[in-house]
C-alpha positions as CSV (number, residue, x, y, z in Angstrom):
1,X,0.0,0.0,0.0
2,X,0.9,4.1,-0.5
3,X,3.5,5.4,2.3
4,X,1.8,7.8,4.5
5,X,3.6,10.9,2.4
6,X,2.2,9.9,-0.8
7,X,-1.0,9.6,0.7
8,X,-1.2,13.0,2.0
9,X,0.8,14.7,-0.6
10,X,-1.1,13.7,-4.0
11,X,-4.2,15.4,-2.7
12,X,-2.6,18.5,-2.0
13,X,-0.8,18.3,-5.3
14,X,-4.4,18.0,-7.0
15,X,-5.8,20.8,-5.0
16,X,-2.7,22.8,-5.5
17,X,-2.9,22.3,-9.8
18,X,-7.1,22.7,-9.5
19,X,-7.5,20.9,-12.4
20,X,-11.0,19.5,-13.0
21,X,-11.5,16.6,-15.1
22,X,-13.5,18.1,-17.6
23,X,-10.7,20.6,-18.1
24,X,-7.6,17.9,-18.1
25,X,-9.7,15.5,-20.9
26,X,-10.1,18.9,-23.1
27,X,-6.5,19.2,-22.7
28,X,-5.1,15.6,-22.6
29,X,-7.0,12.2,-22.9
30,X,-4.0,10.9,-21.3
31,X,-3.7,12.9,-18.5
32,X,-7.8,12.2,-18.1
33,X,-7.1,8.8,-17.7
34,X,-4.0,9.4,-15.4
35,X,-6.1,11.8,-13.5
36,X,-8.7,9.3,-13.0
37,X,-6.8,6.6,-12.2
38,X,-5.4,8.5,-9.6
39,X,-8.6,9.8,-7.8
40,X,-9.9,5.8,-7.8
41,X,-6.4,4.7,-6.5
42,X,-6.8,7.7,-3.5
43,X,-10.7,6.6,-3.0
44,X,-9.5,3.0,-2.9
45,X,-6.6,3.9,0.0
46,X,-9.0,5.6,2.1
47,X,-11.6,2.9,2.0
48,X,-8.9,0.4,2.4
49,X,-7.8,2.4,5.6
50,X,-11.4,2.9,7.1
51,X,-11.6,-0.8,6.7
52,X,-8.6,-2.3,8.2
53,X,-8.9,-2.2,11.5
54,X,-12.3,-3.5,11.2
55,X,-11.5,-6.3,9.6
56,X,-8.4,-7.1,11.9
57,X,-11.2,-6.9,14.8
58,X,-13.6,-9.2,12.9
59,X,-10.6,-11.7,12.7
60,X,-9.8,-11.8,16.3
61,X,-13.0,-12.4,17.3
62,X,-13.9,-15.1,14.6
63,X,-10.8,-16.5,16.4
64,X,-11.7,-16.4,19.9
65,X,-15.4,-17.7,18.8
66,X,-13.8,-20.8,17.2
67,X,-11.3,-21.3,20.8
68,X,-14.3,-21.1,22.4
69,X,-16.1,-23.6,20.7
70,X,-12.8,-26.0,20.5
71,X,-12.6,-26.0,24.0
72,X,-16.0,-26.5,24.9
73,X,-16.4,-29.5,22.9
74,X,-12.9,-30.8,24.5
75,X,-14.6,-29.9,27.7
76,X,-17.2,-31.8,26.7
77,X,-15.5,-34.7,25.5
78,X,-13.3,-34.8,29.0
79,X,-16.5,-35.0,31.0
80,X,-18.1,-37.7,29.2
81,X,-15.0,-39.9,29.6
82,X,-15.3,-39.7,33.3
């Protein structure tokens, strides 16, 4: 994924040029397409970031579900035996 600086710093590169898109595909189709696929790589790292952590929490506790359920049915199992 971006380092922190690129992440910050393309925004405020694209603020600091104020270029719309309507005004960079008049100019260049290239640089609409660049300019585009910028903005959808930026959208993409922010939802990516937002998500994260969420996902990392969803993980640990799909973990700790499936421990629990391991060692209840070891429990289980021990307490049948005797």
């Amino acid at each position: 994924m971006f380092h922190e600086f690129l992440f910050v710093s393309f925004p405020a590169l694209l603020k600091e040029i104020d270029v719309s898109f309507d005004e960079m595909k008049s100019v260049s189709r290239a640089g609409f397409g660049l300019l585009k696929f910028v903005d959808a790589v930026l959208g993409y790292c922010a939802v990516a970031r937002e998500i994260k952590p969420k996902r990392e929490k969803v993980g640990t506790a799909s973990n700790l579900y499936l421990c629990n359920i391991l060692c209840s049915v070891c429990k289980n199992n021990i307490i049948k035996r005797f």
